[in-house]
C-alpha positions as CSV (number, residue, x, y, z in Angstrom):
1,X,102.6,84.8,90.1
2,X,100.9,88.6,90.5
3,X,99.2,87.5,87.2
4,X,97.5,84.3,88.7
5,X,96.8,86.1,92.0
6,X,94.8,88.6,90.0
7,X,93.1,86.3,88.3
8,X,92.0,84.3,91.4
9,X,91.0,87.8,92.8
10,X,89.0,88.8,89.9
11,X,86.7,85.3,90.6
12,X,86.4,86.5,94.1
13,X,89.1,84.1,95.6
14,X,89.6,85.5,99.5
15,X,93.5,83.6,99.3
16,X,94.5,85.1,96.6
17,X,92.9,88.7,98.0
18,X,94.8,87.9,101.4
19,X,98.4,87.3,99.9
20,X,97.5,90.6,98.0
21,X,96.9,92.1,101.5
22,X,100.0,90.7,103.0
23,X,102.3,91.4,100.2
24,X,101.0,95.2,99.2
25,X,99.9,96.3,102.8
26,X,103.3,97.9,103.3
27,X,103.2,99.7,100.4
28,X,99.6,101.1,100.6
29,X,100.5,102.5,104.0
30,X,103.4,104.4,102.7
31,X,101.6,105.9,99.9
32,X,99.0,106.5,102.5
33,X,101.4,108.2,104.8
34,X,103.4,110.3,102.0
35,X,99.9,111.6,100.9
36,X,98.9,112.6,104.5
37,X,100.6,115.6,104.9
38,X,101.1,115.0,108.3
39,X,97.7,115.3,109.2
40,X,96.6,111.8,110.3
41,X,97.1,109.7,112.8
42,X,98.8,106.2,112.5
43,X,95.5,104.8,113.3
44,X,93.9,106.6,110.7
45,X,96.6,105.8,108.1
46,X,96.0,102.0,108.9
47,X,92.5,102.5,108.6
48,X,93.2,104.0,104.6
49,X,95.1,101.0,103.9
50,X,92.0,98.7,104.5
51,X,89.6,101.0,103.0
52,X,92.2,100.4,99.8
53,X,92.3,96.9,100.2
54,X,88.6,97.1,101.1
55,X,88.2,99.1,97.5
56,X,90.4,96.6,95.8
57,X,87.8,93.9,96.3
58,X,84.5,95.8,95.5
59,X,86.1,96.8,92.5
60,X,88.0,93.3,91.4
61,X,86.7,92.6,88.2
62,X,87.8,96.2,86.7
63,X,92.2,94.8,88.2
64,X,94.3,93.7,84.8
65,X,96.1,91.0,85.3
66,X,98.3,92.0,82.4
67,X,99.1,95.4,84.4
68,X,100.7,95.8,87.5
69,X,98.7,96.4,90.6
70,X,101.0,98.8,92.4
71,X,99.8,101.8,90.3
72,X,95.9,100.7,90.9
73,X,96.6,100.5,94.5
74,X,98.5,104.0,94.9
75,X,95.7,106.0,92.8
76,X,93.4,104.3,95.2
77,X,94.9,104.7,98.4
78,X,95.7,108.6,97.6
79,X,92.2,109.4,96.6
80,X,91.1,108.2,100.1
81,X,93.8,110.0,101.8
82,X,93.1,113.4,100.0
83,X,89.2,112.8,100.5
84,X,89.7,112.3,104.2
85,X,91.9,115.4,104.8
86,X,89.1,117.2,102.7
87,X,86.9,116.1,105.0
88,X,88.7,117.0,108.1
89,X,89.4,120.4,107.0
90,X,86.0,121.0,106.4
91,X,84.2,119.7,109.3
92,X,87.4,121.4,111.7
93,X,86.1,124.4,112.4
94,X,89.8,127.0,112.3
95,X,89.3,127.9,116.4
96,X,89.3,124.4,117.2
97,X,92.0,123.4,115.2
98,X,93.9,126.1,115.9
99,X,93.9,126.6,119.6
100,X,95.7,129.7,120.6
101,X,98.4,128.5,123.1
102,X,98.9,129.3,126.6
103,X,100.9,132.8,127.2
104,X,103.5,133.0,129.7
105,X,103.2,135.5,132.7
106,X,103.0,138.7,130.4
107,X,102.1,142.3,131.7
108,X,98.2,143.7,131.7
109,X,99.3,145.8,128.3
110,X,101.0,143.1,126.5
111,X,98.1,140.8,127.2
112,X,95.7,143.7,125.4
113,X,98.4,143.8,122.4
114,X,97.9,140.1,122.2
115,X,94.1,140.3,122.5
116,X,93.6,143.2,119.5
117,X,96.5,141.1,117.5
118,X,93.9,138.1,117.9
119,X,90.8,140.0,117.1
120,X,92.1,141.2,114.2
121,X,93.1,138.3,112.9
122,X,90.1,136.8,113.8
123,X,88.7,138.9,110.8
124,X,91.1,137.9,108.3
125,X,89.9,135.3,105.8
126,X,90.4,131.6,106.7
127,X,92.6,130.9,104.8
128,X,94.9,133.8,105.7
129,X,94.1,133.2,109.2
130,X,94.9,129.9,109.6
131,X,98.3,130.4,107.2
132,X,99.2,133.7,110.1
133,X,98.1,131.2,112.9
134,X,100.4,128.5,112.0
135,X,103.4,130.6,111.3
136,X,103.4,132.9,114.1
137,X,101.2,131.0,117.0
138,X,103.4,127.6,116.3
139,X,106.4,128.3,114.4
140,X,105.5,126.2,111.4
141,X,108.2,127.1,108.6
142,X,106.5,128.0,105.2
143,X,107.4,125.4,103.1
144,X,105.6,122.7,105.8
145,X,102.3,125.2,105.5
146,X,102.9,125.5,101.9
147,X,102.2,122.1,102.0
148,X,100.0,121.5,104.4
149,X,97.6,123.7,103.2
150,X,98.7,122.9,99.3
151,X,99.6,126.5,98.6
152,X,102.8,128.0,97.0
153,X,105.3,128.9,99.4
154,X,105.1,132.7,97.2
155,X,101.7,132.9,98.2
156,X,101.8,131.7,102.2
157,X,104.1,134.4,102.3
158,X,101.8,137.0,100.2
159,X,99.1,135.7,102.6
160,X,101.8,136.8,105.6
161,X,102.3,139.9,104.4
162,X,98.7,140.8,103.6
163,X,97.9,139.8,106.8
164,X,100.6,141.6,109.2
165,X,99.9,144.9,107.0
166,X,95.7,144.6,107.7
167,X,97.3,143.9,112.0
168,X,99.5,146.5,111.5
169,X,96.6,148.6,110.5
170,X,94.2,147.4,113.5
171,X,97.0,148.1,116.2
172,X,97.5,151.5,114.2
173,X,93.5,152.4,114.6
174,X,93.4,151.6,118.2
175,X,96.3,153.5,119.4
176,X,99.0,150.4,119.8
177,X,101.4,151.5,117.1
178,X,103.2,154.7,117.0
179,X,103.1,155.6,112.9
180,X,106.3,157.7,111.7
């Protein structure tokens, strides 16, 4: 049956493209959603799964019908996903994305602690920053960030370390730290 429906798609038949559409859809999404890294919306994920689909029929003629589809779909529908999370990550700028969250009522000191420990991370690179951001500003465990940020959890916390030590440093030059 998947045979013939490929065949009919490959002449440009819309039937045969719509029961492709109805029977795959599910599927798409999910490889659409595993590949998201949690960093889509559902809207967004729906909108992959028709820009598959939507790539399935510019690119008909090049389907087998002697191979299964499900592989052409996934290599598809994970190539958009990783090109749009790409995309957002480099058209986000790392302040926006990572807004600093509200403190609770804190003295006058601890809210100059809190304002050197942001400027100096504020010079760490972006990377670094956004790894230190996520950990300590929202409590993101280090295998999700690994992830997220498709890093080795060795090196988010290499990146922590690195990080805390150049703080540590900052606090230390400004009089913050006591050094024994």
């Amino acid at each position: 049956m998947k045979d013939k429906l490929i065949e009919k798609l490959n002449i440009g038949d819309v039937a045969a493209f719509e029961e492709l559409i109805r029977e795959y859809s599910g599927y798409v999404f999910a490889v659409v959603r595993n590949h998201s890294a949690e960093m889509l919306s559902h809207e967004d994920m729906e909108e992959l799964t028709a820009d598959t689909f939507a790539a399935l029929w510019q690119f008909r003629g090049n389907v087998s019908p002697d191979k299964p589809l499900m592989p052409f779909l996934a290599v598809i529908a994970r190539n958009k996903t990783l090109n749009r999370i790409r995309s957002i990550r480099l058209t986000v700028p790392l302040d926006e994305a990572l807004d600093v969250p509200e403190l609770p009522d804190i003295s006058e000191q601890q809210k100059e602690v809190v304002d050197e420990i942001l400027e100096a991370a504020s010079h760490l690179p972006e990377a670094s920053r956004e790894v230190f951001f996520r950990y300590y500003m929202y409590g993101e465990p280090l295998d999700r960030i690994a992830r997220k940020l498709d890093l080795s959890p060795s090196n988010v916390r290499t990146r922590l370390c690195r990080s805390r030590d150049k703080i540590r440093k900052h606090l230390s030059e400004r009089g913050y730290l006591n050094e024994r």
